[in-house]
N, C-alpha and C positions, 0 to 999 in steps of 0.2 A: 504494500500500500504506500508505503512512505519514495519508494523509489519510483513509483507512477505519479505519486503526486509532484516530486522533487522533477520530472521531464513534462509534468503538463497533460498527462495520457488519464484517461478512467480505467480503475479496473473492475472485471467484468466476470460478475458471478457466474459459477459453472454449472449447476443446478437444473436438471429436469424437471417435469414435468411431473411425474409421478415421484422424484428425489423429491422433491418442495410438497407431493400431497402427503405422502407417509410419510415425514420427518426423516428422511436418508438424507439430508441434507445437513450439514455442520450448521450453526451462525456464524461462528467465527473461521469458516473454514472454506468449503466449495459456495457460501452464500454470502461470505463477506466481497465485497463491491459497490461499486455505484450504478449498477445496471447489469442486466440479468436479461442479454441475450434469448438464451432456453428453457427460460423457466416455463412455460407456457408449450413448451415442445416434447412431446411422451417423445419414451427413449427407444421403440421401434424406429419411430423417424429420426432420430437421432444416427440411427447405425446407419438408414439408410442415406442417410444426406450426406456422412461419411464417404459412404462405398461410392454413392454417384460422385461425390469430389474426385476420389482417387482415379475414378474412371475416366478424367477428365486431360489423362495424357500424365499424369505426373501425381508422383505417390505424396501426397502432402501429410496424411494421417500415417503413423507406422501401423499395419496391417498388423501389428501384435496388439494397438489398442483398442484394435476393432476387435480381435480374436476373441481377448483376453475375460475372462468373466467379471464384469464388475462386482466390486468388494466396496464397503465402507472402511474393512481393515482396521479393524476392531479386536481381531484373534488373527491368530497363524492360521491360512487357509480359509479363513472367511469366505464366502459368495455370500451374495445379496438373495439367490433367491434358493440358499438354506433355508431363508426363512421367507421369503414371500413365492407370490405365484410365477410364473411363465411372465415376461413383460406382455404378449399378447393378451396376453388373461387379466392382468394388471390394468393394461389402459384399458380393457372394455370396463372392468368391474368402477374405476376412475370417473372414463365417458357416462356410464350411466349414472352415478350417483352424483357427480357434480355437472356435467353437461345437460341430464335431462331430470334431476334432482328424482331418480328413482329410488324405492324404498327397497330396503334390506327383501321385503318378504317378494315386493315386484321382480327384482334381481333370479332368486330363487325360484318363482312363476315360471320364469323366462329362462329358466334350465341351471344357474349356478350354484354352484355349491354353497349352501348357509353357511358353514365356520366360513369357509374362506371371504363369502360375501363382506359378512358381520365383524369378523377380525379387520379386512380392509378396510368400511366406512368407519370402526375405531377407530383405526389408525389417523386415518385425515382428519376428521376431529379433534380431534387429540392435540396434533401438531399444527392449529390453528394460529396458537401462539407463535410459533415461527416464522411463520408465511406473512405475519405483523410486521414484521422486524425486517423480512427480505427489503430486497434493491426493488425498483420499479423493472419491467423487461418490457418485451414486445408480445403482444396478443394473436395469439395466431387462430384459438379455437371459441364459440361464443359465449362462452363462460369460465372466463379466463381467473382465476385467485385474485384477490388484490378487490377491488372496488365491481367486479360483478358479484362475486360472491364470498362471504365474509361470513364467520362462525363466530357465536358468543364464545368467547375464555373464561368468561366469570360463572359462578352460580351453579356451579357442577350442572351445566346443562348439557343435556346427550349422555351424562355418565351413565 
């Protein structure tokens, strides 16, 4: 931070979409910045936006960070989805409860698994409080965190 500030540059939180819904995100760490490029970007499209760059004549991404299983790196041998679902699975169960504010039991209707539905709309609940604290990004989907949709912190509501 101090060396972007000292040349005049912002820096630019690294944070997806589904990192910033379920609290995989640091504060002080992949969300600390002044602006938050992909926050607003699930991390399918992330890999893909990737692959299409590399594609583009010239390896810019190393094709190990694409490979590589994302971890928060928390423990030796970590993966991120030890403990959550598929990123496909992730952004639908995401898309439905915050893009069309579907209910745990509609999710479930509609073929998904209950823990896993109910475990992941805790989760974003939850880490409402962080998503406060983030950088402003760019909006890509129509119900983007930040000022479309905003969860009480207070009052153990949702607990």
């Amino acid at each position: 931070m101090s060396v972007r500030n000292k040349v005049g540059l912002l820096v630019r939180s690294a944070g997806t979409r589904w990192e910033i819904s379920v609290g995989y995100a640091t504060l002080d760490g992949d969300m600390a910045g002044g602006f938050a490029v992909i926050k607003d970007v699930p991390k399918t499209i992330v890999y893909e936006l990737c692959r299409w760059r590399n594609g583009q004549g010239e390896e810019i991404i190393p094709a190990s960070v694409i490979e590589r299983a994302p971890s928060a790196e928390l423990s030796p041998d970590q993966k991120d989805q030890d403990t959550l679902p598929p990123y496909d699975l992730l952004d639908r169960i995401i898309e439905e409860y915050v893009e069309f504010d579907r209910s745990v039991e509609e999710m479930v209707a509609a073929g998904l698994d209950k823990q896993t539905v109910g475990r992941i709309t805790r989760m974003i609940d939850r880490n409402e409080y962080k998503r406060r604290q983030a950088p402003p990004g760019i909006k890509i989907t129509s119900r983007a965190f930040g000022k479309d949709r905003r969860f009480p912190i207070t009052n153990r509501f949702g607990a």
